[in-house]
C-alpha atoms as one frame of an Amber mdcrd trajectory, in Angstrom:
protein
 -15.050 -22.819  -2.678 -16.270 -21.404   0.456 -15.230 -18.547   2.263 -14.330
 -20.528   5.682 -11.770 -23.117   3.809  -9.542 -23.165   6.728  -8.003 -19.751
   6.467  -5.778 -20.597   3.635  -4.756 -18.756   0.351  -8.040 -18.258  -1.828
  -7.002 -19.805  -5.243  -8.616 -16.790  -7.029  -5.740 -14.557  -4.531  -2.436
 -15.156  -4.047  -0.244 -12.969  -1.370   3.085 -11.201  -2.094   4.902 -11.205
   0.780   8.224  -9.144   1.906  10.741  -9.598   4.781   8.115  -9.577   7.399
   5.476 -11.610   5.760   2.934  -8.928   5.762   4.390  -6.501   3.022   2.229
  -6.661   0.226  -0.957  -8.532  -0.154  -3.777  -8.801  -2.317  -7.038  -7.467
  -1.302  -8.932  -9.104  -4.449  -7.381 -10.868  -7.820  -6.585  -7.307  -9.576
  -5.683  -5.084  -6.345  -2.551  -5.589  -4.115  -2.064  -3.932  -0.574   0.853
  -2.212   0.853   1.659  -0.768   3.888   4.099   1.978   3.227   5.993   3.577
   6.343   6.363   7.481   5.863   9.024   9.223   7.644   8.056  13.171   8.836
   4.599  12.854   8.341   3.678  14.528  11.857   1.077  16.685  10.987  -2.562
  16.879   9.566  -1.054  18.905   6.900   1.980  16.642   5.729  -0.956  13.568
   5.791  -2.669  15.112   3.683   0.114  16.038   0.848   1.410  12.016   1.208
  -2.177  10.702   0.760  -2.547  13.070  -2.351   0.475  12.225  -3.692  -0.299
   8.194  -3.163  -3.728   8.950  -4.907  -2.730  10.437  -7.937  -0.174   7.630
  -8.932  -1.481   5.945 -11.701  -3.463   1.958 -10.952  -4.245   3.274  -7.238
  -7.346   2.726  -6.123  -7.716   3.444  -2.223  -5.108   5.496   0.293  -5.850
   5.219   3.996  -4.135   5.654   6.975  -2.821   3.048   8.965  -1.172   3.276
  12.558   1.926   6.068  13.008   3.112   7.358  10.170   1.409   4.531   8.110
  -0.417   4.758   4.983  -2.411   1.778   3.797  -2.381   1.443  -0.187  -5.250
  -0.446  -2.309  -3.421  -0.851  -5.977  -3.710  -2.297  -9.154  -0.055  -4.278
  -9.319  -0.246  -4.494 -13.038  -0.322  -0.540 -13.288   1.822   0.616 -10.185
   4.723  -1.151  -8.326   5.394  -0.139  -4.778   8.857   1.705  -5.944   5.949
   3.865  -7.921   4.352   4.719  -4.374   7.965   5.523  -2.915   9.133   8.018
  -5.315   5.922   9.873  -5.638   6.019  10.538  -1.861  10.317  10.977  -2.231
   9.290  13.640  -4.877   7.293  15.739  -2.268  10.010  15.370   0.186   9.453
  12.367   2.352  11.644   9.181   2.961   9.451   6.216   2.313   9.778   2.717
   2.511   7.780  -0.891   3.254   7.144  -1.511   6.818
């Protein structure tokens, strides 16, 4: 199969999608992506606590920020879920949720 089948689903990949259809996706067979909006995260200093606390949750592999108060997740779906992501930031204080 080549890379330039049309723009369709890869049938290695498959794509989780939410509400918005743009959620949760996967980024290879094993890793799923999520785009997790983070409510007071308006400084360098609360960025940094939310993309430690993202890292160190067990089956992620990649935190980076996205636009706003946006962190972009690279995760292993068969060791995390995204209500994993949520309450590790909820347990250092921030409201979380999908965007």
């Amino acid at each position: 199969m080549s890379d330039s089948d049309g723009g369709g689903t890869r049938a290695t990949g498959k794509i989780q999608v939410g509400a918005d259809d743009s959620e949760v996706e996967d980024v290879n067979p094993q890793l799923a992506r999520a785009l997790v909006a983070v409510r007071g995260m308006d400084s360098q200093d609360a960025k940094l606590r939310v993309h430690a606390a993202l890292a160190e949750v067990h089956g992620v592999h990649a935190v980076n920020p996205g636009d706003g108060g946006k962190m972009v997740v690279d995760y292993d779906p068969s060791e995390a879920t995204v209500m994993d992501l949520i309450r590790a930031l909820r347990r250092i204080g921030f409201l979380a949720g999908m965007d």
